[in-house]
C-alpha positions as CSV (number, residue, x, y, z in Angstrom):
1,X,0.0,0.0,0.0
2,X,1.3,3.6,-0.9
3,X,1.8,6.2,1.4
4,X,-1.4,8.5,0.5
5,X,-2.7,11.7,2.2
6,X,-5.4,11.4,5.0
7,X,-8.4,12.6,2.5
8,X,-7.1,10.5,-0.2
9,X,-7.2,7.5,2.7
10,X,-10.6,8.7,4.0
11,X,-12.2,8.7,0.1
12,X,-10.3,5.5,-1.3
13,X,-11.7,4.0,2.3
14,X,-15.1,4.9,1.0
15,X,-15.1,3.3,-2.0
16,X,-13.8,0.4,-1.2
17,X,-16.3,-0.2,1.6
18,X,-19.2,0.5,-0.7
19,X,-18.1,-2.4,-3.6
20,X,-16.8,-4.4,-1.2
21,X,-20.2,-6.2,-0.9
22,X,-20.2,-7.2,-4.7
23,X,-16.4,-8.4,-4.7
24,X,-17.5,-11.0,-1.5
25,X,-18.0,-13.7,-3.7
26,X,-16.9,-16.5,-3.6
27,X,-17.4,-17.1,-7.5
28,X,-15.2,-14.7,-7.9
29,X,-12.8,-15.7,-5.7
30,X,-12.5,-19.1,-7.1
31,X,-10.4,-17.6,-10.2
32,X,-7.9,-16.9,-8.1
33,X,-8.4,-19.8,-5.3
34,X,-9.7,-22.6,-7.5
35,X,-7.6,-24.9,-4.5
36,X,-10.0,-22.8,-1.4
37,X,-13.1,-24.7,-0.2
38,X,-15.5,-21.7,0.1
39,X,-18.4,-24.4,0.8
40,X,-16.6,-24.8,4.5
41,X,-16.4,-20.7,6.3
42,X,-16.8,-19.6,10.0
43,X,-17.5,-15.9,8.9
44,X,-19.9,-14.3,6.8
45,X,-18.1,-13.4,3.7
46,X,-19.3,-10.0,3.5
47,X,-16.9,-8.7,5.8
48,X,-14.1,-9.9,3.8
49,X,-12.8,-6.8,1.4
50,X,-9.8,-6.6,-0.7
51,X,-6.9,-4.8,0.4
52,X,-5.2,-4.0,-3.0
53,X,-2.5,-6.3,-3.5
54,X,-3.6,-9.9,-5.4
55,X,-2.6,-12.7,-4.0
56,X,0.7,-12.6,-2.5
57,X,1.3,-9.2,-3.9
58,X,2.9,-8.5,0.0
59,X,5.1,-11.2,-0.9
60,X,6.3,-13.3,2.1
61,X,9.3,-14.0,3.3
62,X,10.3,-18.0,3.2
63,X,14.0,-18.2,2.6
64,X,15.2,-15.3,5.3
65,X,18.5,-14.2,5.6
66,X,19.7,-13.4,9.4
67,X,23.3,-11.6,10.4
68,X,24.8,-11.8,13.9
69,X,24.0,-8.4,15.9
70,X,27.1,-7.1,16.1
71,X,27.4,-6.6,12.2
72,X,24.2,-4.8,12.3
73,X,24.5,-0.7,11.8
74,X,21.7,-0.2,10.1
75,X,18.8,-0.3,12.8
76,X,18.4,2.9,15.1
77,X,18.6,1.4,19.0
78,X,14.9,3.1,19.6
79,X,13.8,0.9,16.4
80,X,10.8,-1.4,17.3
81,X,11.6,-5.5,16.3
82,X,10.1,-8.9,17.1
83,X,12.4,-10.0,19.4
84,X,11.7,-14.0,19.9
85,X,13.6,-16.8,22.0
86,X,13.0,-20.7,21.1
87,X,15.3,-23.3,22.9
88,X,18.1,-21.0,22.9
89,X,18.5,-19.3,19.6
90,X,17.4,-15.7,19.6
91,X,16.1,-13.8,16.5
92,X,15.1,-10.3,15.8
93,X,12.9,-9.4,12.7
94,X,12.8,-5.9,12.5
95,X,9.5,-4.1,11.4
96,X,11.2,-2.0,9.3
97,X,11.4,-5.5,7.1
98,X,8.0,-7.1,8.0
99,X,6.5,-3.5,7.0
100,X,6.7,-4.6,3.3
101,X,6.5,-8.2,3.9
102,X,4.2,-9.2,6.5
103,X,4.7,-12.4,7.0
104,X,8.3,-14.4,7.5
105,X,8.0,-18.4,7.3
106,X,11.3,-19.8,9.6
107,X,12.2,-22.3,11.9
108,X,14.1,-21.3,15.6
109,X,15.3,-23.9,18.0
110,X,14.2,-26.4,15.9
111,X,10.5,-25.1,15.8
112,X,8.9,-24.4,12.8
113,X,7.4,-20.3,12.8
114,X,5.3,-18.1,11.0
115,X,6.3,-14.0,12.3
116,X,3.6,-11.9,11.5
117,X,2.9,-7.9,11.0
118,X,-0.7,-6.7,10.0
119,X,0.3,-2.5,9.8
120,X,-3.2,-1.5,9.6
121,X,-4.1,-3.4,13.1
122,X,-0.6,-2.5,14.5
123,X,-0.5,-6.7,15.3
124,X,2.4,-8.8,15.5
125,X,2.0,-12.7,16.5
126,X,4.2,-15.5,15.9
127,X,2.7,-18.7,14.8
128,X,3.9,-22.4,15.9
129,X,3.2,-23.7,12.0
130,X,2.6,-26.8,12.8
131,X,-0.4,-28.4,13.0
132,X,-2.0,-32.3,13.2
133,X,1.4,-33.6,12.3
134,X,2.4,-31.3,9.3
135,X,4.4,-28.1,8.6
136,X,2.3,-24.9,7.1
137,X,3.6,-22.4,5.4
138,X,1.8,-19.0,4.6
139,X,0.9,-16.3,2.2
140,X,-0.6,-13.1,1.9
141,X,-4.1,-13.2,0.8
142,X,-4.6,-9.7,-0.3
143,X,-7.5,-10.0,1.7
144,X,-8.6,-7.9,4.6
145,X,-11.5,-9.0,7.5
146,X,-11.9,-5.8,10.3
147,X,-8.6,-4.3,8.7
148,X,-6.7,-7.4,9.7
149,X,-4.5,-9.3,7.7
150,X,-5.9,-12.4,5.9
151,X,-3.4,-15.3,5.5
152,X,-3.4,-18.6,3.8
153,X,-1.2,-21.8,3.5
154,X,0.2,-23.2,1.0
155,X,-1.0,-26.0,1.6
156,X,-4.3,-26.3,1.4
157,X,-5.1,-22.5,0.7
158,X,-7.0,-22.5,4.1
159,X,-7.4,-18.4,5.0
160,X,-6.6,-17.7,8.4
161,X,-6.9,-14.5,10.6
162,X,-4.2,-13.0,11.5
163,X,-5.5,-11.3,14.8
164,X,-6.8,-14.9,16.3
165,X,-4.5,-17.3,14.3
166,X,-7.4,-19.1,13.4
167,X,-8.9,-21.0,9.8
168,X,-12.0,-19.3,8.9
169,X,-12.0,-19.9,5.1
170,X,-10.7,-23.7,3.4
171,X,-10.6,-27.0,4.2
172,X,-9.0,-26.2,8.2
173,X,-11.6,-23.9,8.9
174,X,-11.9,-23.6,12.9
175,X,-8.3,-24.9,13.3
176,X,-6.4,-22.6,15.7
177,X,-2.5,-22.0,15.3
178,X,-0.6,-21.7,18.6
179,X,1.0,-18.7,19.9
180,X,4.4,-18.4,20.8
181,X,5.5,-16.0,23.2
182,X,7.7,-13.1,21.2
183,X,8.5,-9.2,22.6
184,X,7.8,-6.2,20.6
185,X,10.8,-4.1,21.6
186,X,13.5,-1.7,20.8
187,X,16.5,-3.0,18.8
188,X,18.5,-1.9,22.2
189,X,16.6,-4.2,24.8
190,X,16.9,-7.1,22.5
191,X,20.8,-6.6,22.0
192,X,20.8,-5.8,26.0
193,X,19.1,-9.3,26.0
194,X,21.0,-11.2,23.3
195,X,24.0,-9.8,22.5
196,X,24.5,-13.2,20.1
197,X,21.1,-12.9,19.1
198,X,20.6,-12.9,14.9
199,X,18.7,-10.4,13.3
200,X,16.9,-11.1,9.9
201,X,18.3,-8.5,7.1
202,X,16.6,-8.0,3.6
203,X,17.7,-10.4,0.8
204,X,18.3,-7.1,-1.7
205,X,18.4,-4.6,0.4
206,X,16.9,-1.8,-2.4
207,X,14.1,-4.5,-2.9
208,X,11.7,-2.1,-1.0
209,X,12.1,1.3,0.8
210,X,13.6,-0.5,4.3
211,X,13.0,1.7,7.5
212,X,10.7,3.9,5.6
213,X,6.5,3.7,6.7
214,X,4.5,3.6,4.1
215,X,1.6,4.3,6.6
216,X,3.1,7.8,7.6
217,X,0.7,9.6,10.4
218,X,-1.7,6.5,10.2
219,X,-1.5,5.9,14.0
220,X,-2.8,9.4,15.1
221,X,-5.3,9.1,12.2
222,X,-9.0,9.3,13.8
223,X,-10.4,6.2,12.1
224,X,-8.5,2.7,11.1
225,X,-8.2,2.5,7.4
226,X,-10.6,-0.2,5.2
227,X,-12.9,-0.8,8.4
228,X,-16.1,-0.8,9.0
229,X,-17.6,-2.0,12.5
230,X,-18.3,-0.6,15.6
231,X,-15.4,1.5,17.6
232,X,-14.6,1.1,21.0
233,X,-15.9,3.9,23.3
234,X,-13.4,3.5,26.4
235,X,-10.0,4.8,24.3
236,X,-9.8,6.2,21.0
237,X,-10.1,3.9,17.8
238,X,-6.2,4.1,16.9
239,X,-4.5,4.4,20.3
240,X,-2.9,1.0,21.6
241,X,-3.8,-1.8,24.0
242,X,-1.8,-4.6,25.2
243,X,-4.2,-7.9,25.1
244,X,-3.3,-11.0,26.1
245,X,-5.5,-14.2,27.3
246,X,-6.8,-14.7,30.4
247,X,-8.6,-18.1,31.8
248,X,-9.4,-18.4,28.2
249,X,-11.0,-14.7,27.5
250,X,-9.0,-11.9,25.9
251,X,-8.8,-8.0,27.6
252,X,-6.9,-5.4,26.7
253,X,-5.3,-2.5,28.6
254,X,-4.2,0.7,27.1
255,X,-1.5,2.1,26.5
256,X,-2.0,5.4,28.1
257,X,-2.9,3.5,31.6
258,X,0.6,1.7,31.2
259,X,2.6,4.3,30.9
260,X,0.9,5.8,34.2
261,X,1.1,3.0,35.9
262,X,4.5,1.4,34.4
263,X,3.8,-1.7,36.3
264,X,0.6,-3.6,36.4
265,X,0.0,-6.9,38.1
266,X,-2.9,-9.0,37.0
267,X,-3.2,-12.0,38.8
268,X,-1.5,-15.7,38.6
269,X,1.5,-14.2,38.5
270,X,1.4,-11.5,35.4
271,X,3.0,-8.7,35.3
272,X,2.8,-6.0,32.3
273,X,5.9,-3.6,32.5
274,X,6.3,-0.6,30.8
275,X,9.2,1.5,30.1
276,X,10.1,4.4,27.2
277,X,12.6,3.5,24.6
278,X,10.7,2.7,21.3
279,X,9.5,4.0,18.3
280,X,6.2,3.9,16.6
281,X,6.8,1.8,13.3
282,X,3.9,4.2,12.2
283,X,4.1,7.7,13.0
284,X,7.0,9.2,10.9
285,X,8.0,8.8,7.5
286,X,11.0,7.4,8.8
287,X,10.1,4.3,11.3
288,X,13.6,5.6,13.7
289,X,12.0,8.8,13.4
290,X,8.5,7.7,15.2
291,X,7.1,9.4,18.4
292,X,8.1,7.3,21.5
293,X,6.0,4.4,22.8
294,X,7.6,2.3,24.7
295,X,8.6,-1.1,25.2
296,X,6.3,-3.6,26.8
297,X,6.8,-6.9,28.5
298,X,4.6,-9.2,29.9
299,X,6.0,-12.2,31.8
300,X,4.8,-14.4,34.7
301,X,6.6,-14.6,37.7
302,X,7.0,-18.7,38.6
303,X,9.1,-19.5,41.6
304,X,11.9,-21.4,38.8
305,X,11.8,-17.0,37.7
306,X,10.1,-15.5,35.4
307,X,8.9,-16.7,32.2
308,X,7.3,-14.6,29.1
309,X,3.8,-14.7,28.5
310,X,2.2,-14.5,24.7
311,X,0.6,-11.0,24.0
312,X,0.3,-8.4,21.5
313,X,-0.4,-4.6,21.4
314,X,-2.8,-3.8,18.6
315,X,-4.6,-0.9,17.6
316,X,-7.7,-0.7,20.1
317,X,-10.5,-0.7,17.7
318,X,-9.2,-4.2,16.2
319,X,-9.4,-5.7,19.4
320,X,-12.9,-4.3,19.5
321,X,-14.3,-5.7,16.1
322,X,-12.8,-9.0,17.1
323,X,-13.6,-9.2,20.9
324,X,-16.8,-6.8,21.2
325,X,-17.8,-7.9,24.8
326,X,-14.2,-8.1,26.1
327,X,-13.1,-5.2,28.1
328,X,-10.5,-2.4,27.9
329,X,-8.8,-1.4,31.0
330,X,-8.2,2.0,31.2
């Protein structure tokens, strides 16, 4: 997606949202899918709208190329990056990469991953890919459902949301992909944490405009881009809220109410920190240019110490259109 001016975003927003009714069919879709079963769907197609790109036109990542982090010079230290540890090999994938490419098919520790960035949601989740004893590996659909990334795999051309890591479209629908624990943070903590840590670097570096956002100003905007759904009334529609799961239920709590609070205990054990130090992938133009957020962690403290706990921090009106009864805490 280009970088366009708020009115120009407001008006394309507009028309896509009004044919986005006739392009949800699935006779259609079957041109490009002719693998999908669209007779087996959890959702009601009509929320499904296309995002631009074809299929794969955000092309994944599924050969990535890593370098140690003491030959990186290219990252700003207050640069945001998926920072995720697997049976003792760390990896960083920067957001300045995942920006253009969404979605990065690996293996760490011997575990077989999917990293994934939806910009418009603000969402990053890593994916176990395995599932009923085979490996998965996943696309870009083009596709969009509540502004969130649609994905499919390769093999079977199941779509899968992105925000719940779960088949709603294909031949898995209602399969659910597990979670692995990963930190958002600033390239600083994560050298701090692994200073022999890899960090994944572009295959051509001029393949795409690396560590510039595309989305410039889109997290101040005052409505999401290609949604449509109710907003969430406790925080504003783009402002950020950390969710995770608890007893089985998802909540969220803003942003704003962790940076008062810096440190907020929840029960069994978790703890959500907060400290400055990060950069909004996007604010600015340039991503090491973005306004401050900070770093979040959210771990459980076990007697053996403490141990990370799977979350995310997405924009707050995604978590709303996915979880409408869930609360924010704020």
């Amino acid at each position: 997606m280009v970088n366009l001016a708020r009115g120009t975003l407001a008006a394309l927003a507009g028309v896509v949202l009004y044919t986005s009714s006739s392009m949800a069919n699935p006779s259609v879709w079957r041109y490009e899918w002719p693998t999908t079963d669209f007779d087996k769907t959890s959702i009601d197609f009509r929320d499904i709208i296309s995002g631009g790109p074809p299929k794969d036109g955000i092309p994944p990542i599924d050969d990535p190329q890593f370098r140690p982090v003491s030959e990186i010079d290219h990252l700003a230290d207050t640069e945001p990056v998926i920072g995720l540890f697997v049976n003792g090999e760390q990896k960083a994938y920067p957001l300045q990469v995942l920006m253009w490419h969404e979605i990065v098919n690996d293996e760490i520790g011997g575990v077989p991953v999917t990293v994934t960035f939806c910009p418009l949601c603000n969402t990053t989740i890593v994916f176990d890919r395995r599932l009923d004893g085979r490996v998965l590996d996943f696309g870009t659909t083009g596709k969009l459902r509540f502004s969130d990334l649609v994905m499919y795999d390769r093999q079977t051309e199941t779509w899968w949301q992105q925000f719940l890591g779960e088949a709603i479209v294909g031949e898995l629908t209602g399969s659910v992909l597990k979670i692995i624990p990963a930190r958002v943070e600033s390239f600083a903590n994560f050298k701090e944490r692994a200073p022999n840590g890899l960090v994944l670097v572009p295959a051509r570096e001029r393949g795409r405009a690396y560590g510039n956002n595309p989305y410039r100003g889109y997290d101040s905007s005052s409505r999401p881009f290609l949604f449509r759904g109710a907003l969430p009334t406790e925080v504003a529609p783009l402002s950020r809220v950390v969710v995770l799961s608890i007893n089985g239920t998802r909540e969220a709590w803003s942003l704003n109410l962790l940076r008062e609070k810096r440190r907020v205990e929840i029960g069994d054990g978790i703890v959500i920190h907060w400290e400055p130090g990060q950069n909004s992938a996007l604010d600015a133009s340039v991503i090491s240019r973005g306004v401050d957020i900070g770093n979040v962690t959210v771990i459980r403290e076990t007697a053996d110490g403490p141990e990370d706990v799977a979350y995310s921090v997405d924009f707050a009106f995604a978590f709303t259109a996915f979880f409408p009864d869930s609360p924010i805490h704020n």
